[in-house]
N, C-alpha and C positions, 0 to 999 in steps of 0.2 A: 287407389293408393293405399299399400299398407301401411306404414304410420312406426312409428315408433312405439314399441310396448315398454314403459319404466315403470318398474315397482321400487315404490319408496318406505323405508321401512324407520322406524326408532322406537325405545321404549317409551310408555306414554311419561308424558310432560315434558319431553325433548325438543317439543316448540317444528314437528313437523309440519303440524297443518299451517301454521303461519310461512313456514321457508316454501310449501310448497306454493300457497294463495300467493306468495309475492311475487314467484318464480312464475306460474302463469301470467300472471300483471304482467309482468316484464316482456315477458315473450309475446302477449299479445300486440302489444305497444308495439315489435317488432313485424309483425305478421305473421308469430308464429303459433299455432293455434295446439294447444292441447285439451283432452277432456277429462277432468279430475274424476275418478272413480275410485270411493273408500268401500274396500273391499269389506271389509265390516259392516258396512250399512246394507248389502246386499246378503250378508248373511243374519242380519240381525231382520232384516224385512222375513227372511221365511220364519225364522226361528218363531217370531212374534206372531205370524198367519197360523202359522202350528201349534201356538199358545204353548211356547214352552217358556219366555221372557217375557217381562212387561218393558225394563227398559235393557240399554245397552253394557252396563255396569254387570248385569247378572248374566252374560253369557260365559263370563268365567267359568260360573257354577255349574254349567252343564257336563255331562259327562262327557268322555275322550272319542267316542262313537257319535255323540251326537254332534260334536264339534267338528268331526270328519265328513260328516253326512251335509252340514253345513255350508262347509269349505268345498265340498265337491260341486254341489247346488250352483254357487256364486262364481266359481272358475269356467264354470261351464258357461253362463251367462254372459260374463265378462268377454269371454274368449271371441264371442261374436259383433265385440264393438269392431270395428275397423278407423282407420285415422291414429296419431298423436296421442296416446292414454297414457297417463300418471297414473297409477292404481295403487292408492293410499292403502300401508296395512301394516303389519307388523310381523317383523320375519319368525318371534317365539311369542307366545304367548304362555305365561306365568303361570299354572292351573294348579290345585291340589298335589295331584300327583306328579308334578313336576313339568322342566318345559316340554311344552306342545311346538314342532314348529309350525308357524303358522305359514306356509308353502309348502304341505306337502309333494311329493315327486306326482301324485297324477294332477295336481290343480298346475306345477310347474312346467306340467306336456303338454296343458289346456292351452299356458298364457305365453309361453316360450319370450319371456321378458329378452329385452337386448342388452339391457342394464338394470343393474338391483345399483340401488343409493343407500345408505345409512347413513340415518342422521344423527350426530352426535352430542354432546354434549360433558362439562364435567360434572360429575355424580354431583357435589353440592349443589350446585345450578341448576340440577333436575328435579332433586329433591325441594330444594327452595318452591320453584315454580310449582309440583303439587300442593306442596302445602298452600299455596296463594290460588288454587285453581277451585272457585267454591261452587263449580258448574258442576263437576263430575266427582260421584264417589270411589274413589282411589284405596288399592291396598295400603295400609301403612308401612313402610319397609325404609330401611337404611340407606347411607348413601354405599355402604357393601355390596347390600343386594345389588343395588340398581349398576354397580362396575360390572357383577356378575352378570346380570341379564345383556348389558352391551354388550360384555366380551362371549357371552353365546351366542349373540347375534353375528359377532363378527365371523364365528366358526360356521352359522348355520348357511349365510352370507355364501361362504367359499363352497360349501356343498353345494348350493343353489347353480355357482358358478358352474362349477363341476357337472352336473347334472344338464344344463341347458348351453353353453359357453357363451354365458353374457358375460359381461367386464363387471366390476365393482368395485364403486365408490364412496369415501364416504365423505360425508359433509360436517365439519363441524359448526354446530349454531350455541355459539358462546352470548353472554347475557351482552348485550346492547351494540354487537354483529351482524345483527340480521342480512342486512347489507352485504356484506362477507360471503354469507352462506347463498345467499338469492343467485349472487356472481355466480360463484363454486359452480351451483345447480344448473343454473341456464347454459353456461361455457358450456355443458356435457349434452342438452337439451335442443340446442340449436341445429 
């Protein structure tokens, strides 16, 4: 069985990882089985084997080459789950020299996603919740920036489409919604 490929995507503090943990809850309870795969942790497991990171916060810092090099490792890896996969990640990523998307066109021929998801949120909302997130060390940035970084996602989003012809979604997960957003996800997921 091939499976459903979904990459889900928001900028951090958008309260993904929780829509998505609830959304498999959900589905499982159903009998529908998916296998959560954060594309990050597969890139951040070589980056670390290669000693170029100690933790997941500094892969920012890496150069635009090594970040590629990264991403091609991890797609490649991915590519060969078969079944159900949610593959947690982030469509841009924020770096020095500006954004990165994070789905390049050869890691998007690896995964040939069916659906890309964004999750969304209002910029206050996001920002709030970093500030209250005392797990992870975070850029400090506005609630400006962070409209900016959604609405490039939403542009990188329709290239993604373009490029593979999956459908795209987005999800919004407003502050005490969750619920809201689980539905959204699963209705598309089932």
């Amino acid at each position: 069985m091939a499976g459903k490929k979904v990459i889900i995507t928001g900028v951090p503090g958008v309260g993904k990882t929780s829509v998505i943990n609830e959304t498999i809850e959900k589905l499982a309870n159903e009998n529908i089985l998916y296998l959560n795969i954060s594309f990050g942790s597969f890139m951040f497991d070589v980056a670390k084997a290669s000693n170029l990171v100690q933790n997941r916060d500094e892969m920012r810092s890496l150069s635009k080459d090594q970040q590629k090099a990264l991403q091609r490792e991890a797609s490649q890896q991915i590519a060969k789950i078969e079944g159900n996969v949610i593959i947690d990640t982030h469509a841009s990523v924020k770096t020095p020299a500006g954004f990165l998307p994070g789905l390049p066109e050869w890691v998007l021929r690896d995964l040939m996603p069916d659906i890309v998801v964004l999750v969304e949120a209002d910029d206050d909302q996001i920002l709030r919740r970093r500030f209250s997130d005392e797990s992870r060390l975070r850029d400090i940035e506005g609630a400006r920036s962070i409209r900016d970084h959604q609405q490039f996602n939403r542009a990188v989003a329709a290239s993604y489409a373009m490029l593979t012809g999956c459908t795209v979604l987005y999800v919004e997960n407003a502050d005490f919604l969750l619920t809201h957003s689980v539905e959204a996800l699963a209705a598309v997921l089932r």
